[in-house]
N, C-alpha and C positions, 0 to 999 in steps of 0.2 A: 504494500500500500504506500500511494506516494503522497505524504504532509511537507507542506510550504519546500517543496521542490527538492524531497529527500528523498528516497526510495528505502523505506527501514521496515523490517521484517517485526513482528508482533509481539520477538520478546527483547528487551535490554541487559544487560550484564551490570547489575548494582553492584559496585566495589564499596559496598559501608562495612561488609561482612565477608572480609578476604579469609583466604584458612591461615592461622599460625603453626610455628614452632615458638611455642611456649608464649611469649609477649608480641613476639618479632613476626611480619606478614611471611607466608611463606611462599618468598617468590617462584621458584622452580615447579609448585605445584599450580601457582597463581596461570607461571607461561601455557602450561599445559592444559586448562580450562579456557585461556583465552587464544589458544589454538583450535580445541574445538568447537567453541564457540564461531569461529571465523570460517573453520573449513564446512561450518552447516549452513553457511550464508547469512549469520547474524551478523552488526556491524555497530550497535549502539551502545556506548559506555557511559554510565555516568558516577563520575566519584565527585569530590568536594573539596576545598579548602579547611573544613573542619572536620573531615575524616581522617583523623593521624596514620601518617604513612599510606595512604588510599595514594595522593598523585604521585608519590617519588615509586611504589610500584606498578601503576600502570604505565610508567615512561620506562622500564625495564621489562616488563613483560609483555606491553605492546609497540610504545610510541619506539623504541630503539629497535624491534625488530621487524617492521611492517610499513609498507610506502602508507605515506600521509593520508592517502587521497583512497585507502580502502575498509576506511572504520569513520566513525562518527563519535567527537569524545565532548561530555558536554560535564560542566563542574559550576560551582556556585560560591556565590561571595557574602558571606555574613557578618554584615555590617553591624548588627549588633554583638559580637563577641569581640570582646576587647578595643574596640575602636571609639575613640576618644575624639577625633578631629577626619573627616573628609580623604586626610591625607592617610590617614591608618587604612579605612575600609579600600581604598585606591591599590595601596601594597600588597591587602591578600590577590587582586589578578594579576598584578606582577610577580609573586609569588609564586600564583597556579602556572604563570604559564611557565615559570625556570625550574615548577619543580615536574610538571610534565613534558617538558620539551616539546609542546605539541605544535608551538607556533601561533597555531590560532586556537579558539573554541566553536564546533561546530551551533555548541545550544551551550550559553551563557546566564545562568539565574541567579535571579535576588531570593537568597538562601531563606527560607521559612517565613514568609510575611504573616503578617497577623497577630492580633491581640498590639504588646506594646512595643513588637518588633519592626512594624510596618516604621514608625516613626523613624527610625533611624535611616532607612533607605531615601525615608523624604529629607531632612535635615540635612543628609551629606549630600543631596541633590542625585543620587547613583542612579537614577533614571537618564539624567543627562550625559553622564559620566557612560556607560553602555551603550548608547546611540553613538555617542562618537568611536569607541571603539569598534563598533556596525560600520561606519561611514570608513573607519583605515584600515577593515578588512581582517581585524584582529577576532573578531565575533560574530559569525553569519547569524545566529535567530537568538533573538531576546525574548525570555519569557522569568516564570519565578515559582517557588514550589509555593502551597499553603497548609496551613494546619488553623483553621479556625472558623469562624462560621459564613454560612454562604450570602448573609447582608451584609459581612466586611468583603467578601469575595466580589460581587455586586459592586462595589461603591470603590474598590482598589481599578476593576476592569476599568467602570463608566471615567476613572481619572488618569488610565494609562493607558487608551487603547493600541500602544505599541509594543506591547507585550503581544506576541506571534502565539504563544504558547501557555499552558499554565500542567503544572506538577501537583498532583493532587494523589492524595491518602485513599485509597479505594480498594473494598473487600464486601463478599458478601455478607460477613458479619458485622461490618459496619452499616451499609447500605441502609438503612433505616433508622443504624441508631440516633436519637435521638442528640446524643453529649456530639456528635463525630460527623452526621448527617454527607455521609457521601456522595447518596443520592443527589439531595438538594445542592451538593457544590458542585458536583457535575454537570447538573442542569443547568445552572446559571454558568458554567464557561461555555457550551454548547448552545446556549441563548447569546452571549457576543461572539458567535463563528468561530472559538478558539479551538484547535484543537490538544488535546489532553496527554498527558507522560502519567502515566499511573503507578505508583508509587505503596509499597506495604500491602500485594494482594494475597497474600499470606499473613500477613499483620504480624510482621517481625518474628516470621518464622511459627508461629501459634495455632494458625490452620493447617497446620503439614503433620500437626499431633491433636485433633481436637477432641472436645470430651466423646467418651464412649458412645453416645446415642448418635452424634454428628457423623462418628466416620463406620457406625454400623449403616447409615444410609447412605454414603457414598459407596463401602465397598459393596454392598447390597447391588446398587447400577452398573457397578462395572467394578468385580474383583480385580481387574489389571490395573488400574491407575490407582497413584499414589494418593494422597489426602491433598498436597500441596497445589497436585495437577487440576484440581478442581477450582481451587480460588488466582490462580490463574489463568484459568481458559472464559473463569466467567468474565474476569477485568476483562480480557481480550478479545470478547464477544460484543465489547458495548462500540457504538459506534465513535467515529470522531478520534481516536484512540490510537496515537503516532506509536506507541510502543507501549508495553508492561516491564517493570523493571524487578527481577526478583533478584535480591541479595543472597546469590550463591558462597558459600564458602569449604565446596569441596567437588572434587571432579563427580563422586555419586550423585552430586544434586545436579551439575551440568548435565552430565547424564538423562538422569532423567527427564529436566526440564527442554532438552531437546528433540528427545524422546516423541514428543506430544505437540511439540510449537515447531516442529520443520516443518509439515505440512498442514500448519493451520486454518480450521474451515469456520470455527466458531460453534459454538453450544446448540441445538438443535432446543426446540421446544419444550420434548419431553427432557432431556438432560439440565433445562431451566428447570423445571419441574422439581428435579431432585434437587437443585439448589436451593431454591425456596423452602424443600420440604426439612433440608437440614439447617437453612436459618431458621424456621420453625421452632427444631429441636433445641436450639440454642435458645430460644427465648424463654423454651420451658425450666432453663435453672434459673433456679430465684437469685437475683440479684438485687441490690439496692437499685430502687428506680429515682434517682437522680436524673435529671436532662441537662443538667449544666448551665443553667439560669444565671445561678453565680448571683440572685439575689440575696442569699444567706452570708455572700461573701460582702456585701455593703453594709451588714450590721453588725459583721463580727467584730470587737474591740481589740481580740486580737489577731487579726486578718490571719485569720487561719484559711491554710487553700481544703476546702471540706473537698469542693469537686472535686479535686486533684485527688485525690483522698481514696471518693469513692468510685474513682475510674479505675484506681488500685486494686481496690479490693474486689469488684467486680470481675478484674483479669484474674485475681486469684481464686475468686469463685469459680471460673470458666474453664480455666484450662489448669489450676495446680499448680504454677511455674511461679516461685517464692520470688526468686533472682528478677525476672521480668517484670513484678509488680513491685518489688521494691527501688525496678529502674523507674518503674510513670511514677513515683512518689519525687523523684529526684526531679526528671523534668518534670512534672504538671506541678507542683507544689515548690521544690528549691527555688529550680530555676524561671519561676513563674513571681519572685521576692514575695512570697507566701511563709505564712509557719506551719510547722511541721501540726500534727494532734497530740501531742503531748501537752501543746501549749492551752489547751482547752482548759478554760476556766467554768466549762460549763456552765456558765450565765444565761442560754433558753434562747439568746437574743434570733437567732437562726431558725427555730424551728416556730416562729412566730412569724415567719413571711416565708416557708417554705411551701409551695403551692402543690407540692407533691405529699407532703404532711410525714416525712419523713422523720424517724427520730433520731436526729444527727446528734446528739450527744452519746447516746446507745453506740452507733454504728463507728463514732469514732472512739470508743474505748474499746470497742474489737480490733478497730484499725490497728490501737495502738498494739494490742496484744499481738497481732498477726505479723505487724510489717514492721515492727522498731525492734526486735528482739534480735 
């Protein structure tokens, strides 16, 4: 399928989750997936400026051993980590481009917009700053990832319609939720003609292992596919949809993910069918029903991030995975200048404008027991 005069094949190679030896990426095995990856006609890479060691080993294991002009490498600039002055967020693409030797950037994004990140791309102007590197040839298509809701998504397009593209969080398990609203930020890049990079269609590797009723209904359809090959074929069935990007970190997952995306036709009817039947399943475990309103968070005294909290707890309700839920506590809650639930002074003040009538003093003193230990 050809987007804004690419010719890219339906899956990407996310480098956020390369394989190591021990700490260290490990290139040798990295060359070898991105060998196969290339000799099955794939050609789309996306790593980051804030994925440690992500560009200095894609310039070793692809950009030093492959003519320029037979891959597509696209990375991102986060203006808010650590950038103090216009001139800092400017250094990480001079950065990207000497630590990938790539030259240029095929696809150039403004790293994670949204909530109180967006601010910093406006202030350092990095809108302007990107057009001109468009105009000297250093960046063919400008666009940006998001993580937040689809009236910020709405109101960022209507103020930049020079963004080609947009990077978006998309899974069947998300698809509806509420706090995540996939669907709806889909809709709205597909309502300004953008076409879409889809991003977490395994949800950080979660649907490749999902609770027991979810992947009794998929092996149920088809004993031969994996659990992962599911929540990638559906991303890659939706229309609009320049590439799926899954974060492989071993040749068994390239494997397979090739497996199933060389010749890709898309989800048939009844195969939606079972996707649906197993977001189903997933909504039958009880979870805290939070929507992410974040009104509880304008009365707490001590700005505790509750949502953050119980997007946490929720992943650990779902899928079991301690390590993974006590990372969405670091980003939705640290890195969001939240307090942690410890800091509850249980004052009530929260569940007095919670419109879901949730008992968040309850739910956060399990938090605390479950995820601070």
């Amino acid at each position: 399928m050809s987007y804004l005069g690419e010719d890219i094949k339906k899956l990407g190679f996310g480098l956020m989750r390369l394989p190591k030896n021990g700490e260290v990426i490990d290139i040798e095995q990295t060359k070898v997936m991105v060998d196969k990856f290339l000799e099955a006609g794939f050609t789309y890479f996306d790593t980051a400026w804030a994925y440690a060691g992500s560009e200095d080993a894609i310039r070793q294991a692809l950009v030093e051993r492959y003519p320029r002009e037979k891959f597509q490498l696209a990375t991102k600039n986060a203006a808010w980590i650590d950038c103090k002055t216009r001139e800092d967020a400017i250094t990480q693409f001079e950065t990207s481009l000497k630590q990938t030797g790539a030259g240029y950037f095929d696809f150039y994004l403004l790293h994670n917009l949204g909530e109180h990140r967006t601010k910093f791309f406006e202030d350092f102007d990095m809108w302007s700053f990107v057009k001109e590197k468009k105009a000297e040839g250093l960046i063919k298509h400008i666009g940006f990832s998001f993580h937040s809701t689809p009236e910020e998504l709405d109101e960022i397009l209507n103020k930049h319609p020079e963004a080609e593209f947009v990077q978006l969080q998309i899974n069947y398990a998300d698809w509806e939720d509420p706090a995540i609203q996939s669907r709806a930020c889909y809709e709205v890049a597909r309502k300004h003609g953008k076409p879409v990079v889809i991003m977490e269609p395994v949800k950080g590797g979660l649907l490749a292992n999902p609770p027991e009723s979810v992947a009794k209904v998929l092996k149920d359809a088809e004993p031969d596919m994996s659990a992962a090959s599911w929540g990638i074929r559906f991303a890659a069935s939706l229309e609009g949809v320049i590439t799926v990007l899954s974060g492989m970190s071993s040749v068994e997952q390239m494997e397979d993910n090739l497996s199933y995306m060389k010749d890709f036709k898309g989800l048939d009817e009844k195969q939606m069918a079972v996707v649906e039947k197993a977001r189903e399943e997933l909504s039958k475990i009880p979870i805290i029903p939070c929507t992410s309103c974040n009104y509880c968070a304008k009365v707490c005294p001590m700005e505790i991030g509750i949502s953050g909290t119980f997007t946490a707890m929720n992943m650990l309700s779902l899928y079991k995975d301690l390590a993974f839920a006590k990372g969405r506590v670091e980003w939705l809650v640290d890195k969001h200048f939240r307090k942690r639930a410890t800091e509850c002074i249980k004052c009530g003040a929260c569940e007095e404008v919670c419109p879901q009538h949730i008992s968040i003093r309850e739910e956060l003193e399990k938090a605390v027991a479950a995820l601070e230990g």
